[in-house]
Backbone and ligand atoms as CSV (ligand in chain L), in Angstrom:
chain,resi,resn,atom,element,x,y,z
A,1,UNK,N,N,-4.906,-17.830,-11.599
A,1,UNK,CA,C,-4.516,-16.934,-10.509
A,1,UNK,C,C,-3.149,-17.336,-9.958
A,2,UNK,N,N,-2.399,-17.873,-10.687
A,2,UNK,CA,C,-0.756,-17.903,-10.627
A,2,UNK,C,C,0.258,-16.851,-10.726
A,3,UNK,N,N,-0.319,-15.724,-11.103
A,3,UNK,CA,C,1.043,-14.691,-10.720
A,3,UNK,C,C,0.932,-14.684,-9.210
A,4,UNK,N,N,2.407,-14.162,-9.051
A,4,UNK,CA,C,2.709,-13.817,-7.634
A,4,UNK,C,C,2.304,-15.006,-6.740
A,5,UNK,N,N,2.177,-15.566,-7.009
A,5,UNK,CA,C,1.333,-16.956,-6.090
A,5,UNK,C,C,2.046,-18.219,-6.523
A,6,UNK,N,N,3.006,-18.231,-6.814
A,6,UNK,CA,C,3.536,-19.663,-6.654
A,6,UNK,C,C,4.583,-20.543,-5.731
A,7,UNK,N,N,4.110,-21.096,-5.199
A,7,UNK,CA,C,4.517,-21.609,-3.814
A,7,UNK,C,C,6.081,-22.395,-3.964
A,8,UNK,N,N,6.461,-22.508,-5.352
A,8,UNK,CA,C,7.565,-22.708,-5.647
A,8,UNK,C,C,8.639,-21.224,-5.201
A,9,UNK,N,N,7.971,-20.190,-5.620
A,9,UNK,CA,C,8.410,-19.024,-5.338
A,9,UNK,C,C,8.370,-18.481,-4.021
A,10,UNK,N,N,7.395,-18.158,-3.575
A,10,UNK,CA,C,6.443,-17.283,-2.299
A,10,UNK,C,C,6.231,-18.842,-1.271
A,11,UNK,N,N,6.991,-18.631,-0.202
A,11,UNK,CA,C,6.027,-19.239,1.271
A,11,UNK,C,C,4.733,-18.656,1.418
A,12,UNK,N,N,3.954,-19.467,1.881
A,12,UNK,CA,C,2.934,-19.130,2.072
A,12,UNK,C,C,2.390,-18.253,1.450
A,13,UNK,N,N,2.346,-17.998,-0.190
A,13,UNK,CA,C,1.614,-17.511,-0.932
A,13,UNK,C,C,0.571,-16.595,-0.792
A,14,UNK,N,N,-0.432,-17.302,-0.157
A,14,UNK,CA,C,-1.857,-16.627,0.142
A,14,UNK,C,C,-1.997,-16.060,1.409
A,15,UNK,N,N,-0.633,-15.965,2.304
A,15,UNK,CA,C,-0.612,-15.195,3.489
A,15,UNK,C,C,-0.427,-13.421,3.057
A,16,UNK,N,N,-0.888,-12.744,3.626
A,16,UNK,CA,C,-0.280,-11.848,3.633
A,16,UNK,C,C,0.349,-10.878,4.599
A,17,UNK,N,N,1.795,-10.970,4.122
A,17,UNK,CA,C,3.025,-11.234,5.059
A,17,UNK,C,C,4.038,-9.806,4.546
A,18,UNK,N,N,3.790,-8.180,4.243
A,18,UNK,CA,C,4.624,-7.340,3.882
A,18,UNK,C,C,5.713,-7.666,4.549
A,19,UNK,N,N,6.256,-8.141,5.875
A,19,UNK,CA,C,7.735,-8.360,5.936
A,19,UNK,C,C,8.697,-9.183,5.402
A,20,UNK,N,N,7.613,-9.938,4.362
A,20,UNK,CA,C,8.323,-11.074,3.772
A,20,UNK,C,C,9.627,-10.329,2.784
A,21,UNK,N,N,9.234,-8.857,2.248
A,21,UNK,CA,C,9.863,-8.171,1.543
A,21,UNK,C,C,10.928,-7.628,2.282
A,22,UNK,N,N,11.206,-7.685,3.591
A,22,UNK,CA,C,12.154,-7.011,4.253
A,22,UNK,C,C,12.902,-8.072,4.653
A,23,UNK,N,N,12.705,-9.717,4.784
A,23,UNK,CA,C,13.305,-10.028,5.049
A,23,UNK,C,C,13.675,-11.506,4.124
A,24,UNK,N,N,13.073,-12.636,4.293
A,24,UNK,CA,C,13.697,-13.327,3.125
A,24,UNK,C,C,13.511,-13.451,0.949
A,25,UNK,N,N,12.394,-12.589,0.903
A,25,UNK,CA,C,12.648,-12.023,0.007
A,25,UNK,C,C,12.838,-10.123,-0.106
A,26,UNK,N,N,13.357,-9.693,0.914
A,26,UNK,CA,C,14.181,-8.505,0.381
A,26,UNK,C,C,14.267,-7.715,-0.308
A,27,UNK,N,N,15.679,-8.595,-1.334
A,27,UNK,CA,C,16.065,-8.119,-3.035
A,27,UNK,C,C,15.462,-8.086,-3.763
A,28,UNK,N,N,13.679,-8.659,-3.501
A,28,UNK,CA,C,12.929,-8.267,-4.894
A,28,UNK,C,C,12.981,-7.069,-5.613
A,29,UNK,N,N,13.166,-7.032,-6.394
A,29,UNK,CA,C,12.551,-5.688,-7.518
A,29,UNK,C,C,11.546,-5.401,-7.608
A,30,UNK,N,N,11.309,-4.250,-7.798
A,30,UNK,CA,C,9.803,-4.705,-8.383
A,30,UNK,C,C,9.752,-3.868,-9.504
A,31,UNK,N,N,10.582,-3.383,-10.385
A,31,UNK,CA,C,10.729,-2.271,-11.551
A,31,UNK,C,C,10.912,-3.444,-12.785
A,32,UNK,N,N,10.406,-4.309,-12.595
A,32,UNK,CA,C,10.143,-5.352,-13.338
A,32,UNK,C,C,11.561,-5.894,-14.151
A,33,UNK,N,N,12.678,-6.296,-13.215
A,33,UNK,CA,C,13.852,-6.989,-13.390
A,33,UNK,C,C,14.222,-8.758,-12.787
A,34,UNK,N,N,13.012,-8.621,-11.867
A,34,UNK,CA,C,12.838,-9.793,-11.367
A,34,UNK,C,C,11.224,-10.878,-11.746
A,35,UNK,N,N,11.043,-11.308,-12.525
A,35,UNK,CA,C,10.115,-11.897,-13.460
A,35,UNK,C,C,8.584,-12.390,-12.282
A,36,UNK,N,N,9.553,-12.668,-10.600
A,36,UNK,CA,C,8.920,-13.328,-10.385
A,36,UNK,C,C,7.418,-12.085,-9.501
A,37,UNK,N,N,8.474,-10.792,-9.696
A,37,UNK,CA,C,7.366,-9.781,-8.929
A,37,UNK,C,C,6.990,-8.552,-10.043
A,38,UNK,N,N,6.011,-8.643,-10.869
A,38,UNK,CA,C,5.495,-8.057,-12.417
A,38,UNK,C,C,4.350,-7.025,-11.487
A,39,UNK,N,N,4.664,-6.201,-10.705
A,39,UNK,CA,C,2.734,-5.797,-10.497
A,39,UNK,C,C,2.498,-4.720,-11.469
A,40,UNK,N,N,4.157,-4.278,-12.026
A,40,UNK,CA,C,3.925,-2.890,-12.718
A,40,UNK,C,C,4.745,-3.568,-14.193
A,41,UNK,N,N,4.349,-4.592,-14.266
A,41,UNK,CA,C,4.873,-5.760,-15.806
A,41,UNK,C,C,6.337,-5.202,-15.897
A,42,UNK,N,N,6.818,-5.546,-17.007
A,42,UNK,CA,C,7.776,-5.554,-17.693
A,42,UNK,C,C,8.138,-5.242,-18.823
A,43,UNK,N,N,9.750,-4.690,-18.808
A,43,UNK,CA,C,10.191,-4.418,-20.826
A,43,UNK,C,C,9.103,-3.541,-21.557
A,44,UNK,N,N,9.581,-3.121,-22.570
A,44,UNK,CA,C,8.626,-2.158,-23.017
A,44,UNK,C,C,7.690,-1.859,-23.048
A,45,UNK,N,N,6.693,-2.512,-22.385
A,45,UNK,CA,C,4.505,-2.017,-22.414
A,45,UNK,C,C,4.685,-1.958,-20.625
A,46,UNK,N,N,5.568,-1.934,-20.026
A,46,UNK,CA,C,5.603,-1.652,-18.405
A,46,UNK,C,C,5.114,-0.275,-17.688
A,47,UNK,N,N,4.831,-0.101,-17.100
A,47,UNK,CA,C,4.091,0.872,-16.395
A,47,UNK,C,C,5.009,2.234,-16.319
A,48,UNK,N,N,4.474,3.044,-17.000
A,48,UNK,CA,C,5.272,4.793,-16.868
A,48,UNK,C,C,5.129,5.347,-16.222
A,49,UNK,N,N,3.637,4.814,-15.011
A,49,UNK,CA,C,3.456,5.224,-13.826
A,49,UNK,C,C,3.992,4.881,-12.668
A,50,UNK,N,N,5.013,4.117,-13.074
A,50,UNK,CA,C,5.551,3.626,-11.462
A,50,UNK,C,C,6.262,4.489,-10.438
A,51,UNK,N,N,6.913,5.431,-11.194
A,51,UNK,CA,C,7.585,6.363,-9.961
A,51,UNK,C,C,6.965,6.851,-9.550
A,52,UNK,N,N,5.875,7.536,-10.119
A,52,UNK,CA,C,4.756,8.357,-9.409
A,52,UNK,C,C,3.603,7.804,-8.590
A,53,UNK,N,N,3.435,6.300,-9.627
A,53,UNK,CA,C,2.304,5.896,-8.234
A,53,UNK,C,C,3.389,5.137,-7.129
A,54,UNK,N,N,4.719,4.964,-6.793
A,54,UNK,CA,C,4.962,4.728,-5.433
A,54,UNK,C,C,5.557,5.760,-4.731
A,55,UNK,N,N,5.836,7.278,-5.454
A,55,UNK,CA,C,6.055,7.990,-4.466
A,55,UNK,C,C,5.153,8.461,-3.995
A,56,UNK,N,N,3.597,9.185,-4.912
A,56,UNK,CA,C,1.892,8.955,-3.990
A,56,UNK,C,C,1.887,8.187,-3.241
A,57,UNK,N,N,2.136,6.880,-3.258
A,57,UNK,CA,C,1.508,5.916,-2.541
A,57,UNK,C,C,1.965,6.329,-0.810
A,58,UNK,N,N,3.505,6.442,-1.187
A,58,UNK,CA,C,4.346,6.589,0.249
A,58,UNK,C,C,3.757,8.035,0.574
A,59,UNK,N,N,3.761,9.047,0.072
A,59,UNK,CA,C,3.113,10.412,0.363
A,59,UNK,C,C,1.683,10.178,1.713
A,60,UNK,N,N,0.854,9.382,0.304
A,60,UNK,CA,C,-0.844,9.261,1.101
A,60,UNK,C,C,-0.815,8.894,2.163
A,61,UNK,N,N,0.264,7.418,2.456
A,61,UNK,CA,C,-0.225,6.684,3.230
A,61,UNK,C,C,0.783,7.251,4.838
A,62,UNK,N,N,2.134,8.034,4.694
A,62,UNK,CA,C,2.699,8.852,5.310
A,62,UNK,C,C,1.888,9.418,6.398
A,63,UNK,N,N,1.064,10.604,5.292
A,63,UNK,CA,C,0.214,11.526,5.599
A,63,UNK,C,C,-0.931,10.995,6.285
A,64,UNK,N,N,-1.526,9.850,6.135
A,64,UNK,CA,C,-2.701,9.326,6.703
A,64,UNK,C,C,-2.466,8.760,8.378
A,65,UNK,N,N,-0.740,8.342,8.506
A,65,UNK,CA,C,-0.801,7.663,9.754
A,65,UNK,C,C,-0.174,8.818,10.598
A,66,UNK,N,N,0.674,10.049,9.785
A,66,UNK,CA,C,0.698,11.265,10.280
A,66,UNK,C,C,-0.432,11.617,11.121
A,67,UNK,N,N,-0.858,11.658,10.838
A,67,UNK,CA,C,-2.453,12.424,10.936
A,67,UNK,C,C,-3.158,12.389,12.128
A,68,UNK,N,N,-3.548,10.521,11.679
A,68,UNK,CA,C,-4.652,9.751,12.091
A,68,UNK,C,C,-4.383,8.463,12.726
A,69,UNK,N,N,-5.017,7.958,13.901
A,69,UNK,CA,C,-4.964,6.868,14.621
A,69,UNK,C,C,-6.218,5.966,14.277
A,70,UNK,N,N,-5.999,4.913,13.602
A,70,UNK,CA,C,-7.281,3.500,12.532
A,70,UNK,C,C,-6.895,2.765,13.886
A,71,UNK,N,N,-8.565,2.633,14.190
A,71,UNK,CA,C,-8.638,1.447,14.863
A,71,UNK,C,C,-10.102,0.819,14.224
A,72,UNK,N,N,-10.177,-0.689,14.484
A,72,UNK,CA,C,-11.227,-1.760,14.364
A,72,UNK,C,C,-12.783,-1.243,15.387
A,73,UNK,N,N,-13.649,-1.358,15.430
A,73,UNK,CA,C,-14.741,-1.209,16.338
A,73,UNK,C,C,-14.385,-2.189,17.485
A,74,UNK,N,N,-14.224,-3.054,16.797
A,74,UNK,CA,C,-14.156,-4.164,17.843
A,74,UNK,C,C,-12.675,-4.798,18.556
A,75,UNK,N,N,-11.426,-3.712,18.067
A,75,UNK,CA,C,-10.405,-4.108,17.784
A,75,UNK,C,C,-9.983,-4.968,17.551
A,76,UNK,N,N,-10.190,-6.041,16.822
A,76,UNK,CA,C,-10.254,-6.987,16.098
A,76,UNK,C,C,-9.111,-7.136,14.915
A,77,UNK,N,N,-8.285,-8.014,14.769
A,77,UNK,CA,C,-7.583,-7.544,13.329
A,77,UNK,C,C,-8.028,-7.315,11.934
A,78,UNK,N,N,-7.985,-6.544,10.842
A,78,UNK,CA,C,-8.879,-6.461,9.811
A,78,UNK,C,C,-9.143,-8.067,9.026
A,79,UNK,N,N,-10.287,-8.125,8.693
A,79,UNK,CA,C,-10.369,-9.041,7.557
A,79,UNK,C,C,-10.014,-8.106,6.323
A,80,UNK,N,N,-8.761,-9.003,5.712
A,80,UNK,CA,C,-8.381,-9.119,4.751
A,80,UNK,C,C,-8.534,-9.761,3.061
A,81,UNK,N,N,-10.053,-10.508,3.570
A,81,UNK,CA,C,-9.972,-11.353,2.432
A,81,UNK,C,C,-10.441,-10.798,1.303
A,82,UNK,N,N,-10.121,-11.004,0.252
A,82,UNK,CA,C,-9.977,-10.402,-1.483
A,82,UNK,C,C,-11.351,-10.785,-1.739
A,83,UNK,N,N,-12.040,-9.863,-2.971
A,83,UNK,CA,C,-12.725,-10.485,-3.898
A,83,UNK,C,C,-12.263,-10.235,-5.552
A,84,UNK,N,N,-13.483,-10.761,-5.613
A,84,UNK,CA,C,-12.948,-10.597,-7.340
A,84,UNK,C,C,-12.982,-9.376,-8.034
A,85,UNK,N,N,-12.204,-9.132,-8.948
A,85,UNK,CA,C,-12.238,-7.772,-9.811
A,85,UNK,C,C,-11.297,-7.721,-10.380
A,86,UNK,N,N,-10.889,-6.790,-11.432
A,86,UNK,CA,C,-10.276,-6.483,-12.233
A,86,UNK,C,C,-8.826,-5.651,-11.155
A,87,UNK,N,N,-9.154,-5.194,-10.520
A,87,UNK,CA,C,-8.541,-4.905,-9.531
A,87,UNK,C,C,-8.785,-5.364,-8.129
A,88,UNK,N,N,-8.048,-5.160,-6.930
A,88,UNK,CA,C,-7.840,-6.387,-6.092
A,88,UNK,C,C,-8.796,-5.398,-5.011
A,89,UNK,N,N,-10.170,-5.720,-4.840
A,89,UNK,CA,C,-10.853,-4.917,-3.536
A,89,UNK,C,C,-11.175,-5.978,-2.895
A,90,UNK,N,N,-12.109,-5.541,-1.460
A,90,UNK,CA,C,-11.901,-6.161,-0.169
A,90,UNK,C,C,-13.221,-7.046,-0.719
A,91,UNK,N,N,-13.148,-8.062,0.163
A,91,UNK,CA,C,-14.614,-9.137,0.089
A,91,UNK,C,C,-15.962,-8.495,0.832
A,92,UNK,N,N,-15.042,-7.839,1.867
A,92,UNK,CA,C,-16.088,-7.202,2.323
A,92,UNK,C,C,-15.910,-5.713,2.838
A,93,UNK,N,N,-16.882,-4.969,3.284
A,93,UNK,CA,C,-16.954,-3.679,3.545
A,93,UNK,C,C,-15.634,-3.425,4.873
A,94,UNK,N,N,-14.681,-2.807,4.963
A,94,UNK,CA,C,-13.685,-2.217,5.945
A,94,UNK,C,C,-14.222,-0.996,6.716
A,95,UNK,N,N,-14.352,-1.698,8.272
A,95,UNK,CA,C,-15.122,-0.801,9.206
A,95,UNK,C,C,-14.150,-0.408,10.166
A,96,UNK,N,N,-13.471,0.809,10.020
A,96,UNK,CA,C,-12.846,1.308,10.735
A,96,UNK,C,C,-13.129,3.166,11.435
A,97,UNK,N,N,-12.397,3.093,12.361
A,97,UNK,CA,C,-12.355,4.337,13.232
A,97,UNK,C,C,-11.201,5.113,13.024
A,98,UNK,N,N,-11.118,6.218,12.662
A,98,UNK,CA,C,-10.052,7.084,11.956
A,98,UNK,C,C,-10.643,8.223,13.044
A,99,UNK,N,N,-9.326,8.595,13.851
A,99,UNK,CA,C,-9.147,9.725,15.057
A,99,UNK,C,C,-7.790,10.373,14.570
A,100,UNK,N,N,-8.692,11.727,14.805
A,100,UNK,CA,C,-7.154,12.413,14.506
A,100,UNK,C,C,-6.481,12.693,15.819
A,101,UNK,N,N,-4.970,12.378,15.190
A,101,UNK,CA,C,-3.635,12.650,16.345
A,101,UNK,C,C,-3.413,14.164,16.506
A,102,UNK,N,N,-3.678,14.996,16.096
A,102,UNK,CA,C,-3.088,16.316,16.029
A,102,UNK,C,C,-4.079,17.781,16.497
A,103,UNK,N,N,-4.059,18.542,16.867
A,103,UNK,CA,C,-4.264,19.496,17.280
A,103,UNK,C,C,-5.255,20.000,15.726
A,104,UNK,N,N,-6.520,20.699,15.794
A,104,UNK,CA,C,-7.617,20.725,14.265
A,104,UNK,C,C,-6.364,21.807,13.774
A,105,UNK,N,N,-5.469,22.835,14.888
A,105,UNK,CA,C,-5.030,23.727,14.013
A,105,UNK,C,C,-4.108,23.095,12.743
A,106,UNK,N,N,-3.303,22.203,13.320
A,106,UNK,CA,C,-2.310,22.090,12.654
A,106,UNK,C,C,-2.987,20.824,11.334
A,107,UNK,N,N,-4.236,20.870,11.191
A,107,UNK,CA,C,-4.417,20.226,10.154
A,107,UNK,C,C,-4.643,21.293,9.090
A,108,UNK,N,N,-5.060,22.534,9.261
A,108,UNK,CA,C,-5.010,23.210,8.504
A,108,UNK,C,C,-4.127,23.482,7.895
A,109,UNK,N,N,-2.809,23.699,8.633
A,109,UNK,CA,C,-1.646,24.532,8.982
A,109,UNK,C,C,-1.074,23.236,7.808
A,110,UNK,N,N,-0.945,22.366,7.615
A,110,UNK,CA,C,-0.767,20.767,6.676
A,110,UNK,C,C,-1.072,21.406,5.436
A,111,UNK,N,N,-2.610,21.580,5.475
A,111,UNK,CA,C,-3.115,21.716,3.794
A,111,UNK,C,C,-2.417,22.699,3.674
A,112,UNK,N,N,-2.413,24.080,4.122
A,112,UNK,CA,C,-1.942,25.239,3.750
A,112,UNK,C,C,-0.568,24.752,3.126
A,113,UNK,N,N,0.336,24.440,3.804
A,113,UNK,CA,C,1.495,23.948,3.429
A,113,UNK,C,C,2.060,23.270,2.202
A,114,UNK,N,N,0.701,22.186,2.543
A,114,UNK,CA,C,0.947,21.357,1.578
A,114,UNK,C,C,0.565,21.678,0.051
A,115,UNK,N,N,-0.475,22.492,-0.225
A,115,UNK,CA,C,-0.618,22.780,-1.027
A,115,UNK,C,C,0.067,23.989,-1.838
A,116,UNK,N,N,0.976,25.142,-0.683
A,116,UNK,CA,C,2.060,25.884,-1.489
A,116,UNK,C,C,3.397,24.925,-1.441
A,117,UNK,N,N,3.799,24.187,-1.240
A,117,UNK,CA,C,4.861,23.524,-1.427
A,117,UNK,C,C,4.669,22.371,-2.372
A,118,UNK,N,N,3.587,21.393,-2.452
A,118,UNK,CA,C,3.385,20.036,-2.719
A,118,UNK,C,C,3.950,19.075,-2.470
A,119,UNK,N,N,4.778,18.333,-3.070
A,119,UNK,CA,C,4.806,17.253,-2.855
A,119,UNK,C,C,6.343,17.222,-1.529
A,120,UNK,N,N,6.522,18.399,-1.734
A,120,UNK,CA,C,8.035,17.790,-1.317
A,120,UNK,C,C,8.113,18.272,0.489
A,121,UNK,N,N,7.168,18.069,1.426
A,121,UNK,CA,C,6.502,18.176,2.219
A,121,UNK,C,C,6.726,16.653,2.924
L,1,HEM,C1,C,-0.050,1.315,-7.994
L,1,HEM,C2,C,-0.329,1.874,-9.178
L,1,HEM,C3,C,-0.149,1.219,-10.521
L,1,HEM,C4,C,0.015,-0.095,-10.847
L,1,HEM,C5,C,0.077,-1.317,-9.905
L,1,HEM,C6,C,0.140,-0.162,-12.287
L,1,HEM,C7,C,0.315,-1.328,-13.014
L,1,HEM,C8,C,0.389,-1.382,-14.400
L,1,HEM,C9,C,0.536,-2.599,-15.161
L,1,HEM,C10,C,0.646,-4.008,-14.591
L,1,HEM,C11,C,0.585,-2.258,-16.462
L,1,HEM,C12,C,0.709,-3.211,-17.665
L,1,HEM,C13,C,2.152,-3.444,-17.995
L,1,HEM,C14,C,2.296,-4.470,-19.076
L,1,HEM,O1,O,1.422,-4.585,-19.957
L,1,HEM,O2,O,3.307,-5.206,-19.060
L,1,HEM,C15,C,0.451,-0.820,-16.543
L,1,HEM,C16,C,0.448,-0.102,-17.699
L,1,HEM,C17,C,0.285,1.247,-17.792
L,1,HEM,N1,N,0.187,2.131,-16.733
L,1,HEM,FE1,FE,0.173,1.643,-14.783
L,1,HEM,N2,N,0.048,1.109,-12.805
L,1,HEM,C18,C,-0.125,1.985,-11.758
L,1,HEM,C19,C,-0.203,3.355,-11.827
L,1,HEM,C20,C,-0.171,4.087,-12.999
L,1,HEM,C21,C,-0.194,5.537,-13.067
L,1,HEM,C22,C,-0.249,6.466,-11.834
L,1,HEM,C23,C,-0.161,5.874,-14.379
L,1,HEM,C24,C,-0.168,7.228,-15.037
L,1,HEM,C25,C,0.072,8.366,-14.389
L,1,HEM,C26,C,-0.104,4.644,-15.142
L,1,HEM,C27,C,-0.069,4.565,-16.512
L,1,HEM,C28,C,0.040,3.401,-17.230
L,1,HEM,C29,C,0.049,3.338,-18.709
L,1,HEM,C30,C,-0.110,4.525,-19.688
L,1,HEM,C31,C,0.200,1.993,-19.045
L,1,HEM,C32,C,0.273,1.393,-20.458
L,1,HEM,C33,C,1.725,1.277,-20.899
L,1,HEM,C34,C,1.829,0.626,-22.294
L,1,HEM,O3,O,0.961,-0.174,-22.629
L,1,HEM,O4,O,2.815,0.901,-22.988
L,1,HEM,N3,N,-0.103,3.583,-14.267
L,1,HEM,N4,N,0.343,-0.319,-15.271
């Protein structure tokens, strides 16, 4: 469990710290030019999905805080901790409260939209 995790590389490794990318590591790449950040690999067998799964990604997650106000039950900060898998899911079940910010019309008034325009919304 040494990718992305080496403390030669990454402070605090096993923190998880998204501003670390904004601020002393930055310049990472991640279009797989910089060896030390692979999530979408590298050189020819590299991921053909990458433009599309990070402009979805920014779309969904846009649209979700658009939307919606996540809070904790207990407001509490989330537990974060990993389990095992082939892919990276939570250790444990994520119990949150999702309220919508917006008026029910204008959620309609969204899909409608969104779905004659798509993506570029
Ligand atoms: C966040 C989303 C995604 C991540 C993190 C991801 C990550 C990866 C990784 C690590 C590889 C292996 C690269 C290697 O062997 O060096 C890969 C391969 C691949 N990915 Fe993705 N991927 C994502 C989304 C997608 C999407 C949306 C598609 C298709 C629409 C896709 C299609 C593929 C294909 C076809 C391969 C095999 C490429 C080959 O072996 O030549 N991926 N992906």
């Amino acid at each position: 469990m040494k990718l992305h995790r080496d403390p030669k590389i990454w402070s605090n490794p096993d923190t998880f710290d998204p501003e670390r990318f904004l601020t002393n590591q930055g310049g990472v790449d991640f279009r797989g030019h910089n060896y030390e950040f692979i999530q979408f690999g590298s050189g020819r067998r590299s991921c053909p999905g990458i433009t599309y799964a990070t402009q979805v990604t920014h779309l969904a997650i846009a649209h979700l805080l658009q939307g919606f106000d996540f809070s904790t039950p207990s407001d509490e900060p989330l537990d974060i901790k990993e389990g095992l898998g082939v892919t990276m899911r939570k250790a444990d079940p994520m119990e949150v409260f999702i309220t919508p910010r917006l008026p029910s019309v204008l959620y309609n008034f969204l899909l409608v939209m969104y779905v004659l325009c798509g993506s570029s919304l």
